[in-house]
C-alpha positions in Angstrom: 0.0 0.0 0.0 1.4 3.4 -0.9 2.7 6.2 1.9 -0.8 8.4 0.3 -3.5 5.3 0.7 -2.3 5.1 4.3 -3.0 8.7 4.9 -6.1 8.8 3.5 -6.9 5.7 5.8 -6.0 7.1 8.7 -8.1 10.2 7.6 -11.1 8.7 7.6 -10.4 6.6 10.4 -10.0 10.0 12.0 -12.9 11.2 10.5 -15.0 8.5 11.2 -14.3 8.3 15.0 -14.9 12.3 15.2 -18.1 11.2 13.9 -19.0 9.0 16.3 -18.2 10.8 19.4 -19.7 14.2 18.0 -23.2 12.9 17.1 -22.8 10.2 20.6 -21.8 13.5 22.5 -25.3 14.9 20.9 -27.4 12.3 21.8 -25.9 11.9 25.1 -26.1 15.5 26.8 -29.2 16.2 25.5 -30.7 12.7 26.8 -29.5 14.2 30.1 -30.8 17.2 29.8 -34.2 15.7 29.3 -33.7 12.9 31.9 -33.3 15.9 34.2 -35.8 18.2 33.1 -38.7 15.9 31.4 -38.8 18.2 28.8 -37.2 18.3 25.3 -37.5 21.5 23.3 -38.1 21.7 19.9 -34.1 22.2 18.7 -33.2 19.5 21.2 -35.2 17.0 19.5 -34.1 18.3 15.7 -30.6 17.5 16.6 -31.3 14.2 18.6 -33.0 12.9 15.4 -29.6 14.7 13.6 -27.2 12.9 15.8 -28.7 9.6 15.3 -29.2 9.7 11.4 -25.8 10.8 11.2 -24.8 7.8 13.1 -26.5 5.6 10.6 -24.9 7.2 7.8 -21.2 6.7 9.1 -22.7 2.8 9.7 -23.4 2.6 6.1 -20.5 4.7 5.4 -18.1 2.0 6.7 -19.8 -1.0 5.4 -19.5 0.8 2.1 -15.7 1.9 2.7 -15.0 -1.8 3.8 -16.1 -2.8 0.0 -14.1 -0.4 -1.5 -11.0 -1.1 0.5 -11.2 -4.4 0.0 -11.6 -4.3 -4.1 -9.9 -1.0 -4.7 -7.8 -3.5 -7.4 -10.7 -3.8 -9.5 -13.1 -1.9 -8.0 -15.6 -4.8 -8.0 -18.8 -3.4 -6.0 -21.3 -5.4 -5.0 -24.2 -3.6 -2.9 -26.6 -5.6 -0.7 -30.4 -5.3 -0.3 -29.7 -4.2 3.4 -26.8 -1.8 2.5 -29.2 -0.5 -0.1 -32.2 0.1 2.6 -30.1 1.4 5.3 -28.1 3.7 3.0 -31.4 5.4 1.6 -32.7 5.9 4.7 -30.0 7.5 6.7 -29.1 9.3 3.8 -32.8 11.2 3.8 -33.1 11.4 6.7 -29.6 12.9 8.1 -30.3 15.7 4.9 -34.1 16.6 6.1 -33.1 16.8 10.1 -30.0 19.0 8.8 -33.2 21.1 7.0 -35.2 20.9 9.7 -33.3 23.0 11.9 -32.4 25.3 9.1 -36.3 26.5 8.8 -36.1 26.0 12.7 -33.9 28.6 12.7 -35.1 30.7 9.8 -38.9 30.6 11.6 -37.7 31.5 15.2 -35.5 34.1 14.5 -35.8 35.6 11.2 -39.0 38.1 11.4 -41.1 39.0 8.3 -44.7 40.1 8.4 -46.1 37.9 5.8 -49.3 36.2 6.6 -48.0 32.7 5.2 -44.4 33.4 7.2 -46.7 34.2 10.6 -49.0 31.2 10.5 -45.4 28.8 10.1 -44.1 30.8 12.9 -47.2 30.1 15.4 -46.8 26.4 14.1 -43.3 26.2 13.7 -43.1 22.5 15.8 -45.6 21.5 13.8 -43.7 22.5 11.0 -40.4 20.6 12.2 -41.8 17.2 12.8 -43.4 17.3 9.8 -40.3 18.2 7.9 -38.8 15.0 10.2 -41.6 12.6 9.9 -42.9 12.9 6.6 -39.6 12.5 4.5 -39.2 9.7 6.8 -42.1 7.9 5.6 -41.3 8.3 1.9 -37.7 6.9 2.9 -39.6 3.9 4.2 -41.8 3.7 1.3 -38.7 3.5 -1.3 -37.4 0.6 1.2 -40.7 -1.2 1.0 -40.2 -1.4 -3.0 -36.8 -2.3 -3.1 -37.4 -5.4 0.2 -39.0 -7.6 -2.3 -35.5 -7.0 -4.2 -32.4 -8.7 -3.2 -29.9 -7.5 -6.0 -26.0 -7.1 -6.5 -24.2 -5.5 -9.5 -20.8 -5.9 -10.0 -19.1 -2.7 -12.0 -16.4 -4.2 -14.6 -13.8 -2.4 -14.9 -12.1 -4.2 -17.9 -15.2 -3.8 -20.4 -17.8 -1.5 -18.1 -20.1 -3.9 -18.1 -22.9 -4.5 -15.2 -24.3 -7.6 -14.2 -26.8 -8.6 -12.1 -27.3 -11.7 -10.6 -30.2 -12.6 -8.7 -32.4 -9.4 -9.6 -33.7 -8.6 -13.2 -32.6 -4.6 -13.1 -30.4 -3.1 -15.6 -28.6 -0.2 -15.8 -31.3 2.3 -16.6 -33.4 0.9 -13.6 -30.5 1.7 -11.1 -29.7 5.0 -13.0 -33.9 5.8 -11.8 -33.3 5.0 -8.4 -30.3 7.3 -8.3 -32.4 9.9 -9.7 -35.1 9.6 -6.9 -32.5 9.7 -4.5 -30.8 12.6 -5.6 -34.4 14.4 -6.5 -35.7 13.8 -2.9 -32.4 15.7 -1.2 -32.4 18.3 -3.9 -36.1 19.1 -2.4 -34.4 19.8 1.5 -31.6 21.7 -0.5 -33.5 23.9 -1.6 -35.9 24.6 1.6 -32.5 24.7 3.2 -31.0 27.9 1.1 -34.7 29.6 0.9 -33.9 29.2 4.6 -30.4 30.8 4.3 -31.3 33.9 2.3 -34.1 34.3 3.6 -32.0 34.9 6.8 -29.8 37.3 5.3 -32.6 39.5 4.0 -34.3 39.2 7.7 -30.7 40.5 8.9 -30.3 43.3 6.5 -34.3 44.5 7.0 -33.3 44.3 10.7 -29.8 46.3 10.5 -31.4 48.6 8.1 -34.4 49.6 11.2 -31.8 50.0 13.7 -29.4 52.3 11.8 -33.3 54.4 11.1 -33.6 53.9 14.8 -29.7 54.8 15.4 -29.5 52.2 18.2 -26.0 49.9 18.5 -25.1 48.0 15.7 -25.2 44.9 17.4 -27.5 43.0 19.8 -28.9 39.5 20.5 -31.1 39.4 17.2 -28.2 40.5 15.2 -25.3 38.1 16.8 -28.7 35.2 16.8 -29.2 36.3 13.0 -25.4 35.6 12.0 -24.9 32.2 14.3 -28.0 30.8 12.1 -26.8 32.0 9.1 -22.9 30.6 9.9 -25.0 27.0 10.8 -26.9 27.1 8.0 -23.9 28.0 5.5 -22.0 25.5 6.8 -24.6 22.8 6.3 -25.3 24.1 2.8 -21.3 23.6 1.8 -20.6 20.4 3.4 -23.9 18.8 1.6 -22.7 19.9 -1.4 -19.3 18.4 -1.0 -21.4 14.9 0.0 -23.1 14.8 -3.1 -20.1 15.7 -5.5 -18.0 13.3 -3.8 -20.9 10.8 -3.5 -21.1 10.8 -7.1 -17.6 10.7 -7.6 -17.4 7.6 -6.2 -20.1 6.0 -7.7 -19.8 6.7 -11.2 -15.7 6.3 -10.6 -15.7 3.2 -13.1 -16.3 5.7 -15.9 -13.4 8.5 -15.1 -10.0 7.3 -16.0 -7.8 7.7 -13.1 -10.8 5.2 -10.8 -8.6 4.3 -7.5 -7.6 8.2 -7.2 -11.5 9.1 -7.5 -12.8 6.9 -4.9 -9.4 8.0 -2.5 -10.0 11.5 -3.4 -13.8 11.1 -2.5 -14.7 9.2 0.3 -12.8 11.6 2.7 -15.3 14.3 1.3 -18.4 11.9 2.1 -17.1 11.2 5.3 -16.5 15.1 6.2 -20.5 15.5 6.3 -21.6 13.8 8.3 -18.9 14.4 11.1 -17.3 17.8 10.7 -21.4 19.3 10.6 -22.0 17.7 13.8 -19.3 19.3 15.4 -19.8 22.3 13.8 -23.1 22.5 16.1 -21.8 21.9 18.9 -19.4 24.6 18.8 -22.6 27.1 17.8 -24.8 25.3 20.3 -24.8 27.2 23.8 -25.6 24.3 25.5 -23.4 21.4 23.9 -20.5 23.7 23.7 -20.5 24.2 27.5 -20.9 20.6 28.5 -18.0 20.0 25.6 -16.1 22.2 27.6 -16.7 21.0 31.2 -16.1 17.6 29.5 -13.0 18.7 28.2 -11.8 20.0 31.3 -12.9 16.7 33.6 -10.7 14.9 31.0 -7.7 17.2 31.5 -7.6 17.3 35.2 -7.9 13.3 35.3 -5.0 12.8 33.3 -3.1 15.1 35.3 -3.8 13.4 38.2 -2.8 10.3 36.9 0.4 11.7 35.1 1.6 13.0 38.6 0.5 9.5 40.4 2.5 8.2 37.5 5.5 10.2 38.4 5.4 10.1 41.9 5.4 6.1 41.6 8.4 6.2 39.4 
């Protein structure tokens, strides 16, 4: 294995683990919090249902990854039914919950007087778990049609040919599937930068009043205004980089240079689903403190055990 495949390996390792302990560290303080308080607000739950998805998706992301490692040589593919369902499923469902708490944000804090924007304000959780639950359903729907399915296609790299055992789907079958995948996140993609410019214009309609008003420049709609717009952005820029390198890697048995693609790739994929989380916590008031207390339990125990250490020495 060459001095670059390791580092890319050990990248993703990286990555992958970040991952986990982001969307874990999610999960856990905010199962906490509601174990302490019986209550779960509205952006609590948005990024439980986050954390979790995401977790699925660096699941499926490693069974994947396992594939490719293993056949990078010929970059012999072969997907299984349960792959398939679990991949379609996180997949949707991390990109709505990521959209979710994009029009969270844009409904709480952004401030038009629209009839249409009001009556989704005074129903905003309504509007969340339906953004959560109803793209869910249509995730399971696709699953139901594809459960009666058991297929495997092998991508040849020496004549580009496909074959299918044990299912009767060819090419422009699978090519429809990808196209309903990639048509049902393109639908969150776009409620998610309506979401972000919609922000912007709230901000600048907002800046605009106080400079008429000459009050400061900045206060706590302004800074709330700029963290949801920051969140938002870098949601927008990391699922853009999942798709292109999604796509990369699946259609790598056409481009030339194949083994480069999928290296070159995968890290990208991987970067979603991990850097966003933690991207949230650091914008998150409440995960970024317990991150922080966390971070400093963790320091003073290994300083107590470095000195018992040195002490016994």
């Amino acid at each position: 294995m060459l001095n670059g495949e390791k580092i890319i390996m050990v990248l993703v390792a990286g990555e992958f683990l970040l991952g986990f302990l982001g969307n874990g560290f999610m999960v856990l303080v905010n199962g906490i919090d509601w174990i302490k308080s019986k209550k779960f607000a509205t952006v609590d739950l948005i990024l439980v249902h986050l954390a979790i998805s995401r977790i699925g998706l660096l699941c499926t992301l490693i069974s994947i990854s396992s594939q490719l490692i293993c056949c990078l040589a010929e970059f012999l593919v072969n997907k299984s039914q349960a792959v398939d369902i679990f991949w379609i499923l996180t997949h949707l469902s991390s990109i709505w919950s990521g959209t979710s708490l994009s029009v969270f944000y844009f409904l709480k804090i952004a401030n038009f007087s629209h009839p249409l924007f009001l009556w989704l304000k005074w129903r905003i959780n309504q509007v969340v778990h339906m953004l959560q639950v109803g793209p869910f359903l249509i995730a399971l729907f696709i699953n139901l049609l594809l459960f009666t399915k058991t297929y495997n296609f092998t991508f040849n790299i020496e004549n580009n040919t496909k074959a299918f055992p044990g299912l009767q789907m060819n090419g422009s079958q699978y090519i429809t599937l990808q196209v309903i995948v990639n048509f049902l996140s393109l639908l969150p993609f776009t409620l998610s930068l309506f979401s972000f410019f919609s922000l912007i214009l709230s901000l600048w309609r907002h800046t605009l009043q106080m400079k008429l008003n000459a009050t400061e420049s900045k206060d706590s709609s302004t800074e709330a205004h700029v963290r949801a717009m920051k969140a938002t952005f870098c949601f927008l820029f990391l699922f853009i980089l999942f798709n292109l390198s999604s796509s990369i890697a699946q259609w790598s048995h056409i481009i030339p240079n194949k083994k480069l693609a999928v290296m070159f790739g995968f890290p990208l994929m991987v970067l979603y689903p991990s850097g966003h989380s933690l991207i949230l916590i650091l914008y998150n008031s409440k995960l970024r403190q317990a991150a922080l207390k966390m971070w400093w339990q963790v320091r003073c125990f290994l300083r107590v055990n470095c000195n018992r250490l040195s002490f016994s020495y």
